[in-house]
CHARMM internal coordinates of N, CA and C (Angstrom, degrees):
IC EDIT
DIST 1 N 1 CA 1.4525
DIST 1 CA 1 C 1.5308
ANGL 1 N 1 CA 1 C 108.72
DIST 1 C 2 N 1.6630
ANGL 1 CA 1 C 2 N 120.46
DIHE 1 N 1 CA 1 C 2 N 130.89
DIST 2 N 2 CA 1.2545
ANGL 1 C 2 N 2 CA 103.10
DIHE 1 CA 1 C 2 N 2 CA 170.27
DIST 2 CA 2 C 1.7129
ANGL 2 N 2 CA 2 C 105.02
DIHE 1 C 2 N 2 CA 2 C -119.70
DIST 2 C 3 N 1.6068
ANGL 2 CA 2 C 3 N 99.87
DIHE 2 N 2 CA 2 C 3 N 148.77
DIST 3 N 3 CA 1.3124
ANGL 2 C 3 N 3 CA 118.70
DIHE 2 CA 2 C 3 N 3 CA -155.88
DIST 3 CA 3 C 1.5115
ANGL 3 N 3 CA 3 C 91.67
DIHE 2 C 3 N 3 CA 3 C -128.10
DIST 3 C 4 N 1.4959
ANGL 3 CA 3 C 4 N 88.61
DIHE 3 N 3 CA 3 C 4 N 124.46
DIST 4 N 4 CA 1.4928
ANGL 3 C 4 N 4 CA 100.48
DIHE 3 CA 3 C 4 N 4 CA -177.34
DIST 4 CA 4 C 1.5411
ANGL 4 N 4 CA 4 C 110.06
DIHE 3 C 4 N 4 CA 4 C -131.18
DIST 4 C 5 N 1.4721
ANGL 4 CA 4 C 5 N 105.99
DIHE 4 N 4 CA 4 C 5 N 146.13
DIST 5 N 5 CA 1.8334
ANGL 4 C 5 N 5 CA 104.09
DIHE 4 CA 4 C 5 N 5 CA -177.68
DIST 5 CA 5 C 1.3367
ANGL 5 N 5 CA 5 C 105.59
DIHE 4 C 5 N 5 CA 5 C -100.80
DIST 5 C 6 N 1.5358
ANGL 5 CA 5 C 6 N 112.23
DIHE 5 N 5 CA 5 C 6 N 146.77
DIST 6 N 6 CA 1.5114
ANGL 5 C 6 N 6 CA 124.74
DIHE 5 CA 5 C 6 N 6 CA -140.42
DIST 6 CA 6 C 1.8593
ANGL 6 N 6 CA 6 C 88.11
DIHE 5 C 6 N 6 CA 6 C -160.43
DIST 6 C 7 N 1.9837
ANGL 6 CA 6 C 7 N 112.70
DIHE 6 N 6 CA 6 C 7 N 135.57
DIST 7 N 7 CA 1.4599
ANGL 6 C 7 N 7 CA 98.17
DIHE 6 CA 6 C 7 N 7 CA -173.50
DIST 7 CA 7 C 1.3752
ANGL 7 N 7 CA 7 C 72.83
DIHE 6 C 7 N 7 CA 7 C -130.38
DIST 7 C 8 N 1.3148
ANGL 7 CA 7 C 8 N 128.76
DIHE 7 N 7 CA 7 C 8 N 159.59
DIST 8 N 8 CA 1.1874
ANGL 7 C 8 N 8 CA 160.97
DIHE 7 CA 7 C 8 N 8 CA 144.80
DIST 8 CA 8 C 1.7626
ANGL 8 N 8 CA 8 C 95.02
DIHE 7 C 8 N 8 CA 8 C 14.47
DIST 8 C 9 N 1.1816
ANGL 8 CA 8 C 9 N 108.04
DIHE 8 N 8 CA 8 C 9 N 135.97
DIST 9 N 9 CA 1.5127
ANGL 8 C 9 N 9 CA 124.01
DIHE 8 CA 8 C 9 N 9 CA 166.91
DIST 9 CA 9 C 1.7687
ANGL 9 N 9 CA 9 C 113.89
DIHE 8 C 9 N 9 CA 9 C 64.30
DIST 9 C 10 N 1.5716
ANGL 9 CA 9 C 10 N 108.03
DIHE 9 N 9 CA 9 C 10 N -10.18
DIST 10 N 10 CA 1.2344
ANGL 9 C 10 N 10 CA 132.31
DIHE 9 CA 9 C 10 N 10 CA 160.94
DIST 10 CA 10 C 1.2894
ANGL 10 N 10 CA 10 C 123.84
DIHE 9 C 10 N 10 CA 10 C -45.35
DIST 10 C 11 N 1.5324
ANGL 10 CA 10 C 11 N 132.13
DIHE 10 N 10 CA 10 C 11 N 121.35
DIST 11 N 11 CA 1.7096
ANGL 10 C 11 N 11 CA 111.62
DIHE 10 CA 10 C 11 N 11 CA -162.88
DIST 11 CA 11 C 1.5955
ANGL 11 N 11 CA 11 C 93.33
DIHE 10 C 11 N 11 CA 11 C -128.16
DIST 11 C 12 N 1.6189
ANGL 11 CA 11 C 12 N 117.46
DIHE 11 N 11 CA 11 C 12 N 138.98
DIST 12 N 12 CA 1.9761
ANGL 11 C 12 N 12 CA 131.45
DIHE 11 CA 11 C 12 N 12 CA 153.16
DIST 12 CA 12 C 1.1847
ANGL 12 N 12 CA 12 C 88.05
DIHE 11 C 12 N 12 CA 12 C -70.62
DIST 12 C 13 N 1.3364
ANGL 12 CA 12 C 13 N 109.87
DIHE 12 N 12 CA 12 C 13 N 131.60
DIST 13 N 13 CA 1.7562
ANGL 12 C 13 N 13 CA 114.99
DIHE 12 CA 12 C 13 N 13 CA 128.89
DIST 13 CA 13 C 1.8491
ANGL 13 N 13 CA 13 C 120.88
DIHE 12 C 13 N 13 CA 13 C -78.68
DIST 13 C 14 N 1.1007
ANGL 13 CA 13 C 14 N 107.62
DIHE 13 N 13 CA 13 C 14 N 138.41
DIST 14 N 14 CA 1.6910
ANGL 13 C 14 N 14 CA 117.24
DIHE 13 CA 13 C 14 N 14 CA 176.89
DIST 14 CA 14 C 1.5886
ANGL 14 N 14 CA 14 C 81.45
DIHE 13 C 14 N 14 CA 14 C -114.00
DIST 14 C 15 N 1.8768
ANGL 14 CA 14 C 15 N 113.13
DIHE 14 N 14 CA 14 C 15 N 114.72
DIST 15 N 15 CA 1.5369
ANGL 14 C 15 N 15 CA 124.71
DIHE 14 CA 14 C 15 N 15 CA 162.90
DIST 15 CA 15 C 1.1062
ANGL 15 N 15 CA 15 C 119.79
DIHE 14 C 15 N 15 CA 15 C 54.83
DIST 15 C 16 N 1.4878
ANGL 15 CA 15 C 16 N 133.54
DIHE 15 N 15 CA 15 C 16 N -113.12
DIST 16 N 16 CA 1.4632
ANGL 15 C 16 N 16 CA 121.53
DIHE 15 CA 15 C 16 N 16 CA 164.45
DIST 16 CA 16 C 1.4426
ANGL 16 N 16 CA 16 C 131.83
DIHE 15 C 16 N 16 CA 16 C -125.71
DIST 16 C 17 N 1.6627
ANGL 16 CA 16 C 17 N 106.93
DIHE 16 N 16 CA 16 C 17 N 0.24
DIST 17 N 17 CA 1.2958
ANGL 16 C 17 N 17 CA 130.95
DIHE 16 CA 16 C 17 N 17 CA 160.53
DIST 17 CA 17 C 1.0149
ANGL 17 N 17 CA 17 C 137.67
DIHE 16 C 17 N 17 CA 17 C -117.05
DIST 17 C 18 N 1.1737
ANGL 17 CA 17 C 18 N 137.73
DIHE 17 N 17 CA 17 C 18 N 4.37
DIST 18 N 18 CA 1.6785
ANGL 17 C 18 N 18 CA 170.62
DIHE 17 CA 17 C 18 N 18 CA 165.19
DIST 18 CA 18 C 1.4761
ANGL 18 N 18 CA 18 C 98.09
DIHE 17 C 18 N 18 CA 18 C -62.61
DIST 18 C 19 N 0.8311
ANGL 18 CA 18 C 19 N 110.38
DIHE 18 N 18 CA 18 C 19 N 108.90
DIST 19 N 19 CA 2.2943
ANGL 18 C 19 N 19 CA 117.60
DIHE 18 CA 18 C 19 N 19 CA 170.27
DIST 19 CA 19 C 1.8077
ANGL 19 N 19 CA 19 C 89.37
DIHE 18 C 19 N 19 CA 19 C -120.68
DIST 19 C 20 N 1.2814
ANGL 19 CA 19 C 20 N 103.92
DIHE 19 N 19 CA 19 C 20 N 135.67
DIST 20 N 20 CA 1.6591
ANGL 19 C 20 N 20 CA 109.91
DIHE 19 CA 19 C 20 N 20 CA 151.70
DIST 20 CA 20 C 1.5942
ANGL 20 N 20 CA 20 C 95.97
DIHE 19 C 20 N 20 CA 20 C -151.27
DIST 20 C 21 N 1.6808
ANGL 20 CA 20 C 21 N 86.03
DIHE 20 N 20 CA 20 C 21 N 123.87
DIST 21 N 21 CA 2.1409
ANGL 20 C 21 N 21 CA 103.50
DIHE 20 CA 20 C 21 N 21 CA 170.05
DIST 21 CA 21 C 1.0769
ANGL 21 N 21 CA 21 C 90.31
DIHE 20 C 21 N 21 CA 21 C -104.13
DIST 21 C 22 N 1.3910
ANGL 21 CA 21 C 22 N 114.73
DIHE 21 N 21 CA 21 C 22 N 140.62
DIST 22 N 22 CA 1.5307
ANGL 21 C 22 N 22 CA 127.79
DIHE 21 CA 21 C 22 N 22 CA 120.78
DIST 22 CA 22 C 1.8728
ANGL 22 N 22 CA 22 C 126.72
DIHE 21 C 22 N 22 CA 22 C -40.94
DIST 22 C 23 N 0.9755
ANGL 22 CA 22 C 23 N 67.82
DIHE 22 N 22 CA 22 C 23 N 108.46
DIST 23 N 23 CA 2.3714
ANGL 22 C 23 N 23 CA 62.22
DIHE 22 CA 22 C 23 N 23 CA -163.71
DIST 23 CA 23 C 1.6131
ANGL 23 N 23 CA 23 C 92.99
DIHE 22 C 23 N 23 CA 23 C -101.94
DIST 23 C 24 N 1.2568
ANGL 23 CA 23 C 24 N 129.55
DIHE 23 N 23 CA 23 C 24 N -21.90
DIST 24 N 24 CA 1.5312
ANGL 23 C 24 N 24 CA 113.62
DIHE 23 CA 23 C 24 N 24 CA 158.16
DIST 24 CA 24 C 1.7532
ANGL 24 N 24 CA 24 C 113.67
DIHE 23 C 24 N 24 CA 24 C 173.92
DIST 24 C 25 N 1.0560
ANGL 24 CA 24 C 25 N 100.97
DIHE 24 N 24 CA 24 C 25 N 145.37
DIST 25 N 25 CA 1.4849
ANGL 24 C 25 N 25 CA 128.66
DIHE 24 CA 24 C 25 N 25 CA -162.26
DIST 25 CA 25 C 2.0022
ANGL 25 N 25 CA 25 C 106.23
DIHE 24 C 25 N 25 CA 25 C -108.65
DIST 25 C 26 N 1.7565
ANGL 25 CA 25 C 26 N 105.99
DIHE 25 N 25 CA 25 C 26 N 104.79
DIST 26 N 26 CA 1.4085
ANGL 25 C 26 N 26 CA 89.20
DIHE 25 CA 25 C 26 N 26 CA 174.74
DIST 26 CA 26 C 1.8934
ANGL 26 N 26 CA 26 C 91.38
DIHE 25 C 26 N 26 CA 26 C -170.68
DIST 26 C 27 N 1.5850
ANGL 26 CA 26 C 27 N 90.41
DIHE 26 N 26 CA 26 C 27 N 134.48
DIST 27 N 27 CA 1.5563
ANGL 26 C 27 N 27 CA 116.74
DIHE 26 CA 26 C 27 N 27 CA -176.64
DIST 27 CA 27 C 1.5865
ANGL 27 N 27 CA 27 C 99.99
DIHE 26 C 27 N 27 CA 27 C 60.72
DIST 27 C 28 N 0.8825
ANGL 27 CA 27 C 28 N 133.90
DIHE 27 N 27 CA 27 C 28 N 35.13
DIST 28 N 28 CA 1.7333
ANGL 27 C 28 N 28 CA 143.83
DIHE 27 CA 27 C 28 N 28 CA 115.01
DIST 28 CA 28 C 1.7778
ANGL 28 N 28 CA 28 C 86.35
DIHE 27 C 28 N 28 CA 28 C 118.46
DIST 28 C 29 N 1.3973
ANGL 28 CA 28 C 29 N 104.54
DIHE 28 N 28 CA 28 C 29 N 53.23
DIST 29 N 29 CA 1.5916
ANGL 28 C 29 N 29 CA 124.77
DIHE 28 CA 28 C 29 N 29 CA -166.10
DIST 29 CA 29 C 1.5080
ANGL 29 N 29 CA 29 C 99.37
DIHE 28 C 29 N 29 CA 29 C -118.98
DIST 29 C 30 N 1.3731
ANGL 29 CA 29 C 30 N 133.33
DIHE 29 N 29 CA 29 C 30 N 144.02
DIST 30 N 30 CA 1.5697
ANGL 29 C 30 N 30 CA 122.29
DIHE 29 CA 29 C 30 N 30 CA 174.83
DIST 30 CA 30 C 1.2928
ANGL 30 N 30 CA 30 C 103.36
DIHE 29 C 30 N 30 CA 30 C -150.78
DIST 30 C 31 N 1.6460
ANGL 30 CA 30 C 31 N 116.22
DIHE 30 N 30 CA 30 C 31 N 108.60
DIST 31 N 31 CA 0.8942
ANGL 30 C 31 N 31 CA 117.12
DIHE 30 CA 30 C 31 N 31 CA 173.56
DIST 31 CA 31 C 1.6412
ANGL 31 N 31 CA 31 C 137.34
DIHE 30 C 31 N 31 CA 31 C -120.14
DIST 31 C 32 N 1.5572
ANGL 31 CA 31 C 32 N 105.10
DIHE 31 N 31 CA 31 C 32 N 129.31
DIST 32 N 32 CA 1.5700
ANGL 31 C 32 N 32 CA 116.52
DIHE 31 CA 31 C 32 N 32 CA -154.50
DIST 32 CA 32 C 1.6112
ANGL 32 N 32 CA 32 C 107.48
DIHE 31 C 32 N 32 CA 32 C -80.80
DIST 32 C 33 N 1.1421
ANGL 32 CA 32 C 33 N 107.77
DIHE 32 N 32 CA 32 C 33 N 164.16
DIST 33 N 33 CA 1.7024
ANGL 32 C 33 N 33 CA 115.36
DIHE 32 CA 32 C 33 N 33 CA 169.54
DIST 33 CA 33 C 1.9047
ANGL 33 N 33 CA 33 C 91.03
DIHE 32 C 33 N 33 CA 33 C -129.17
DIST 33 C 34 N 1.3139
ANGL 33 CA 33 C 34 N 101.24
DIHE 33 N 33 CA 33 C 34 N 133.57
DIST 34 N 34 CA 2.0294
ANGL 33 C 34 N 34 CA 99.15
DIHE 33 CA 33 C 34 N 34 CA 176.40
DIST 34 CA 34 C 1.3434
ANGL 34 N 34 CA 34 C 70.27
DIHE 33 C 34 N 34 CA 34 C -124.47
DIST 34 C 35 N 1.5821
ANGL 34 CA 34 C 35 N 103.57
DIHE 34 N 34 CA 34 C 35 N 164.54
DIST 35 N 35 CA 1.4894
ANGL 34 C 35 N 35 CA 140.84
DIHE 34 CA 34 C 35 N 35 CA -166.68
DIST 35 CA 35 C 2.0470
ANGL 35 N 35 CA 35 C 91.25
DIHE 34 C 35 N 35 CA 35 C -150.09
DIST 35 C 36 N 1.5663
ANGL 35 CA 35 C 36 N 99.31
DIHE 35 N 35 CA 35 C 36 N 96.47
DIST 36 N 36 CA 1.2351
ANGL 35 C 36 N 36 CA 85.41
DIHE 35 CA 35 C 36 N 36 CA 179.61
DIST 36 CA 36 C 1.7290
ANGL 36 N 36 CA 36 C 102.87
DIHE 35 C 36 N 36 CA 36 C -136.88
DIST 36 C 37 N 1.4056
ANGL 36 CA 36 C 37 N 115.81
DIHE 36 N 36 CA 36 C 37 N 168.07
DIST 37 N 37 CA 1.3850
ANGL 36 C 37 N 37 CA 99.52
DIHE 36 CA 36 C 37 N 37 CA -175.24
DIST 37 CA 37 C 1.4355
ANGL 37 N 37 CA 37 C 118.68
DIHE 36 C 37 N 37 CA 37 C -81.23
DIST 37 C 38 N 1.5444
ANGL 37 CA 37 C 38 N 121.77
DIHE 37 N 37 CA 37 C 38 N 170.88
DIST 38 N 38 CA 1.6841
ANGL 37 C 38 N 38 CA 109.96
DIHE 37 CA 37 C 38 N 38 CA -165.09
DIST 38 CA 38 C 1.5500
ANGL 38 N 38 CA 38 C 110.97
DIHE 37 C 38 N 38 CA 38 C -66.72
DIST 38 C 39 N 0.7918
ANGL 38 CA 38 C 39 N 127.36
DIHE 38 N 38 CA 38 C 39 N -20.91
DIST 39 N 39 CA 1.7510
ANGL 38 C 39 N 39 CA 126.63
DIHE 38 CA 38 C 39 N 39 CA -168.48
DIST 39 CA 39 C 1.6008
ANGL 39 N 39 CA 39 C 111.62
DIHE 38 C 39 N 39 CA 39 C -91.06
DIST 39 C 40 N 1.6902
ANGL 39 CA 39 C 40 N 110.35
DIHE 39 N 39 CA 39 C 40 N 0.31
DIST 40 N 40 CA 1.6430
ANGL 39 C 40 N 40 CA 113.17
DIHE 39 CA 39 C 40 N 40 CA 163.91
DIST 40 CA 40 C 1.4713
ANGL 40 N 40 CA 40 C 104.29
DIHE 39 C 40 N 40 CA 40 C -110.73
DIST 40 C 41 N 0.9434
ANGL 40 CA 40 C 41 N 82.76
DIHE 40 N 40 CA 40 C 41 N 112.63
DIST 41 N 41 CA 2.1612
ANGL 40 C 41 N 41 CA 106.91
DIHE 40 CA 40 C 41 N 41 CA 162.03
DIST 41 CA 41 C 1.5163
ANGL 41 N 41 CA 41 C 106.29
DIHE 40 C 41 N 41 CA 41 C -45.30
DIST 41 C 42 N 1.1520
ANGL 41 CA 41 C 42 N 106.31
DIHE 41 N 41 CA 41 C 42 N 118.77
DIST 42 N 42 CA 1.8031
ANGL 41 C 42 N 42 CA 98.93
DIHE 41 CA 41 C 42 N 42 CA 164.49
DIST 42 CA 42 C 1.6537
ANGL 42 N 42 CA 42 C 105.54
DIHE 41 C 42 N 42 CA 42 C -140.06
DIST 42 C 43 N 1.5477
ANGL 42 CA 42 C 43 N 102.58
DIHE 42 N 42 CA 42 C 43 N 111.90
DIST 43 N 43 CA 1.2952
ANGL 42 C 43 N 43 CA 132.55
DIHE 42 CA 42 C 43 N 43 CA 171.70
DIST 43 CA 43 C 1.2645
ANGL 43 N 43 CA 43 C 134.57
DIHE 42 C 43 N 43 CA 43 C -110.26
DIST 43 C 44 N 1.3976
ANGL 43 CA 43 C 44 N 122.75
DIHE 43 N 43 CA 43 C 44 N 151.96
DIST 44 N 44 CA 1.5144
ANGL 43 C 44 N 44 CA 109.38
DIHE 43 CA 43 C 44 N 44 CA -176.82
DIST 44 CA 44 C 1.1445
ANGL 44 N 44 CA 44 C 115.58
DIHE 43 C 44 N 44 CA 44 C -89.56
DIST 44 C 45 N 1.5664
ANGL 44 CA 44 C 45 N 151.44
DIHE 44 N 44 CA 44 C 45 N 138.09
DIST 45 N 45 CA 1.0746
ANGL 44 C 45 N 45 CA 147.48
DIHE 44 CA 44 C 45 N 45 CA -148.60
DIST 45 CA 45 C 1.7447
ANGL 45 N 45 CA 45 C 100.16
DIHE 44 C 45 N 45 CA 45 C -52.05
DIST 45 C 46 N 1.5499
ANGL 45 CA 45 C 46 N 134.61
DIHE 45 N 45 CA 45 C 46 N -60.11
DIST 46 N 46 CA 1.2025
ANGL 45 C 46 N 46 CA 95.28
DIHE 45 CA 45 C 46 N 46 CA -173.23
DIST 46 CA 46 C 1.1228
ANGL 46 N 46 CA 46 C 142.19
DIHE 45 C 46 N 46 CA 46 C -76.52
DIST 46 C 47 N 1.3778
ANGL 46 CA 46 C 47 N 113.96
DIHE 46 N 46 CA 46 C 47 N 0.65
DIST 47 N 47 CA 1.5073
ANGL 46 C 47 N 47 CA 130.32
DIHE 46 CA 46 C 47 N 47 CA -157.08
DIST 47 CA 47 C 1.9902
ANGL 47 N 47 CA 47 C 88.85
DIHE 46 C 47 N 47 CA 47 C -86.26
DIST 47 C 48 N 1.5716
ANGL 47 CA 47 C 48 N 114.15
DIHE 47 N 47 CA 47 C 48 N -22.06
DIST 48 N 48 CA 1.3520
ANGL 47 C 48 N 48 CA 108.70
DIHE 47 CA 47 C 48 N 48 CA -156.67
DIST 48 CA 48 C 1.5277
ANGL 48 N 48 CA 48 C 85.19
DIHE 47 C 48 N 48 CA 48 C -94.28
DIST 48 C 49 N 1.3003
ANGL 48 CA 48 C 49 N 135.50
DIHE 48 N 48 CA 48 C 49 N -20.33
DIST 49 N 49 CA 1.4183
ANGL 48 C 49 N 49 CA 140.58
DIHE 48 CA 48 C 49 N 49 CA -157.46
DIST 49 CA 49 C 1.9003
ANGL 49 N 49 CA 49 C 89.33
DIHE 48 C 49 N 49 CA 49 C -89.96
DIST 49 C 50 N 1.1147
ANGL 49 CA 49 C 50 N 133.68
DIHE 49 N 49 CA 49 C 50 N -30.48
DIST 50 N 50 CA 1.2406
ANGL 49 C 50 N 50 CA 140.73
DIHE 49 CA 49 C 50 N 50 CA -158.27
DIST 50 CA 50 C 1.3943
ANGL 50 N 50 CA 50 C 88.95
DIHE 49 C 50 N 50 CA 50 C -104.66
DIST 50 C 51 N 1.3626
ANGL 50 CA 50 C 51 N 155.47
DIHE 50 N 50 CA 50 C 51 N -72.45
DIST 51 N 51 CA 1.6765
ANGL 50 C 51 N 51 CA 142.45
DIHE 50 CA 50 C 51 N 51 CA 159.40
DIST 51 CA 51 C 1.3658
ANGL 51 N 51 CA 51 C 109.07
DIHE 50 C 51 N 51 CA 51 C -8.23
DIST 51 C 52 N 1.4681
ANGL 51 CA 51 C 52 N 102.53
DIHE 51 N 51 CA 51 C 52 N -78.54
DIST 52 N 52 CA 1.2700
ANGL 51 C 52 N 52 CA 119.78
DIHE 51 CA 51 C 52 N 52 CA 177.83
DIST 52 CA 52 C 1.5060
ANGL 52 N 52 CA 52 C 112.82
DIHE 51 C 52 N 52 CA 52 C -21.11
DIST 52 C 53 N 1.3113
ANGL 52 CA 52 C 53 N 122.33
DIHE 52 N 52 CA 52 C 53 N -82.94
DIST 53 N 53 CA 1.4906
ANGL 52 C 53 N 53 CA 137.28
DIHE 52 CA 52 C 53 N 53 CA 152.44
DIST 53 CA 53 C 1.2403
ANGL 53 N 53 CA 53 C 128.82
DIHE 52 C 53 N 53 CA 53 C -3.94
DIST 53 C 54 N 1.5857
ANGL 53 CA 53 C 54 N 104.99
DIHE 53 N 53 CA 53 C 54 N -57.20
DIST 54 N 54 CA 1.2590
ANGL 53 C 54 N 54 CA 112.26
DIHE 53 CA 53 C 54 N 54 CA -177.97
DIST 54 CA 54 C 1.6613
ANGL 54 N 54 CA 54 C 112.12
DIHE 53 C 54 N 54 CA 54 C -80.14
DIST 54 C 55 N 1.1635
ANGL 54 CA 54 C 55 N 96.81
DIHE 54 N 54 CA 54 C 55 N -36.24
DIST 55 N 55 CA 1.7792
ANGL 54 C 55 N 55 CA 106.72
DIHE 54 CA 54 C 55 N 55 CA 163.91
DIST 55 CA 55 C 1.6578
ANGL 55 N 55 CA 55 C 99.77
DIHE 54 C 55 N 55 CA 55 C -38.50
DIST 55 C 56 N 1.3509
ANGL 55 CA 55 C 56 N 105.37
DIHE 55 N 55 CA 55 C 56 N -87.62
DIST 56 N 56 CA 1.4197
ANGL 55 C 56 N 56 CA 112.31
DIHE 55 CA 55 C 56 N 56 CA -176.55
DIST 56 CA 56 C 1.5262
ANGL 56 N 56 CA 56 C 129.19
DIHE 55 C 56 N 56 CA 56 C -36.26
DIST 56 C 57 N 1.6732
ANGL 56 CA 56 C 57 N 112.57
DIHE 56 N 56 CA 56 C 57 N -29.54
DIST 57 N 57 CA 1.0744
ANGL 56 C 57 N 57 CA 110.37
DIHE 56 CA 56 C 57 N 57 CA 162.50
DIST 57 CA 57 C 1.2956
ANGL 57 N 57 CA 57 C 128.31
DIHE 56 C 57 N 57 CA 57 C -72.74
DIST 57 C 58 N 1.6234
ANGL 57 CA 57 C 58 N 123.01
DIHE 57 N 57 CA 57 C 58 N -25.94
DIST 58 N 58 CA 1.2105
ANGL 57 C 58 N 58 CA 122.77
DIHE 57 CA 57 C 58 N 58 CA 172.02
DIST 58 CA 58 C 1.3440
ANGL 58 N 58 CA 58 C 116.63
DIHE 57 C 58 N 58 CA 58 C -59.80
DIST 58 C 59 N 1.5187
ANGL 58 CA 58 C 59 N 122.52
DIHE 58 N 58 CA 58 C 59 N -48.71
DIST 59 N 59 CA 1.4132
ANGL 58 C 59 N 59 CA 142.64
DIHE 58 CA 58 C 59 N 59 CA -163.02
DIST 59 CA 59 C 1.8010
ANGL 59 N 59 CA 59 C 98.92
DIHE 58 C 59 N 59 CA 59 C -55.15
DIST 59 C 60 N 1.5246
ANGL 59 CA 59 C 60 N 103.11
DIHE 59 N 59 CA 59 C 60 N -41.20
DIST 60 N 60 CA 1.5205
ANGL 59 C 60 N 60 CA 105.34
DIHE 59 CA 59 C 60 N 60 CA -171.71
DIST 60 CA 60 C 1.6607
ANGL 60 N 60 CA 60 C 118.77
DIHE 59 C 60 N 60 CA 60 C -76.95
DIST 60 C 61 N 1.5365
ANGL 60 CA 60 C 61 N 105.28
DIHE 60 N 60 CA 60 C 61 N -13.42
DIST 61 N 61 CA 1.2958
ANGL 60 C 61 N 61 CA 117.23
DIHE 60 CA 60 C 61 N 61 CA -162.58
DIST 61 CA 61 C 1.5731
ANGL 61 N 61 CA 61 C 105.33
DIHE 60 C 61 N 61 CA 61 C -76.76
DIST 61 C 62 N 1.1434
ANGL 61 CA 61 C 62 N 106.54
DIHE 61 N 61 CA 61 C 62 N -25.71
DIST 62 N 62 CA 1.9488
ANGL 61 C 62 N 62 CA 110.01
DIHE 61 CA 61 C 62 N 62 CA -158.35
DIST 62 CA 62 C 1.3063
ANGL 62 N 62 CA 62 C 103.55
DIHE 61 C 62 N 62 CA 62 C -86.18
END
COOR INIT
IC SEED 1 N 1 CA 1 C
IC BUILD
């Protein structure tokens, strides 16, 4: 994993269309803005673990 330090208004690139800011940092809270194109999914890990799931539950149903 690489872990990089990033202050407010500070942006990662992910490849060549991937933007993530830090848009603000408070009570040990950090919150990003991504700028990504429409055909990449961007989820927060559990919300993608719960898709995921439901995927899998469909697949088993048929």
């Amino acid at each position: 994993m690489l872990v990089i330090g990033r202050e407010v208004g500070e942006i990662i690139m992910i490849g060549d269309d991937i933007r993530i800011m830090v848009v603000e940092t408070r009570d040990g809270v950090v919150r990003f803005g991504v700028d990504a194109p429409r055909q990449v999914s961007v989820h927060r890990a559990e919300v993608y673990k719960r898709i995921k799931a439901g995927q899998k539950d469909k697949t088993h149903a048929i």
